[in-house]
Each structure stands twice: as structure tokens, then as C-alpha cells.
C-alpha positions in Angstrom: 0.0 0.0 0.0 1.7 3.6 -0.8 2.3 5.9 1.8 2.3 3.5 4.9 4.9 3.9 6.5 5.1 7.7 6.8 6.6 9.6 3.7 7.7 12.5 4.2 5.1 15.6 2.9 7.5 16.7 0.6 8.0 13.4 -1.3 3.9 13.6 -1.4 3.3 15.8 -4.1 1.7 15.8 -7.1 3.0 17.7 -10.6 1.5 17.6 -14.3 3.5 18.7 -16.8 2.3 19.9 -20.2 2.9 21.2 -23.1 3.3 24.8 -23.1 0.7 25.6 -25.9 -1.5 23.2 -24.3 -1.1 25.8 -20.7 -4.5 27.7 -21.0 -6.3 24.6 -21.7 -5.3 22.6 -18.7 -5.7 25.3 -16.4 -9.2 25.7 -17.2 -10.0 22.1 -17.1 -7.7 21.8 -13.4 -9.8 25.1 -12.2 -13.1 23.8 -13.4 -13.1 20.6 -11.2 -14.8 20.2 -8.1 -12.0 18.4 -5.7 -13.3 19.8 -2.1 -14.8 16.6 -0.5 -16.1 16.0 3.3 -14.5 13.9 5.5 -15.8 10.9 6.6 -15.5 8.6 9.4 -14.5 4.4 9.3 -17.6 2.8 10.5 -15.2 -0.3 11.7 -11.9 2.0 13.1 -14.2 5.5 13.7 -11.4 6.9 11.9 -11.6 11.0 10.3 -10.5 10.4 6.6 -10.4 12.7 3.6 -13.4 12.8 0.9 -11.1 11.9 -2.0 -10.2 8.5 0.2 -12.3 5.4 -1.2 -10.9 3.3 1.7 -9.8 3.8 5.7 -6.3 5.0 5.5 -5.7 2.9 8.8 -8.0 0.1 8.7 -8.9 -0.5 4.9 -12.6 -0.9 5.4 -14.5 0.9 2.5 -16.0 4.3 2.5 -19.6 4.2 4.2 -21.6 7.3 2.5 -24.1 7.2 6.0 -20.6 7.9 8.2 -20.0 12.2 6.3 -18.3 14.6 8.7 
């Protein structure tokens, strides 16, 4: 599983690279999307995890839509 084990925060990025005369386009489509989810709690571990997160980051269990923050 990536990320156990506690990377560092600067080794957790994320970059896309494109073309520069393809610039304008991708910045429109990156500022057009939606990415703020809740967080929601592990109805197994009761643990807070982010919205983008599909499964418990400390138990595995899968996302519960009843258990928002």
C-alpha cells in the first residue's frame, strides 16, 4: 500500500506537466473541477479520513456514505 509507513510531505506531491501551448487549456479544465470533498469517518476504526479517500487510510474498510463529517 503507498504511503504507509510515513513519507515525508514533501515526497507527497503531485505535478502535471504539459505542453506549453496546451497551458491555458489545462488550467481551465484543473480550475473547473470540483475536488473539495467531506471527510468521513470508518464505521469499523471511527477513523476521520479525507473525501477523495475510497478506503480507511488505517484500517482498509471501505468508504460508508451514511458515516460524512
Amino acid at each position: 500500500i503507498g504511503g504507509v509507513g510515513g513519507l515525508p510531505i514533501e515526497m507527497q506531491t503531485v505535478e502535471l506537466w504539459v505542453a506549453d501551448n496546451q497551458l491555458v487549456t489545462a488550467q481551465t479544465l484543473l480550475d473547473s473541477l470540483d475536488i473539495e470533498q467531506p471527510q468521513w469517518q470508518c464505521v469499523q476504526c471511527h477513523e476521520i479520513n479525507e473525501g477523495s479517500f475510497e478506503l480507511c487510510w488505517q484500517c482498509s474498510s471501505q468508504r460508508s456514505e451514511m458515516h460524512n463529517e
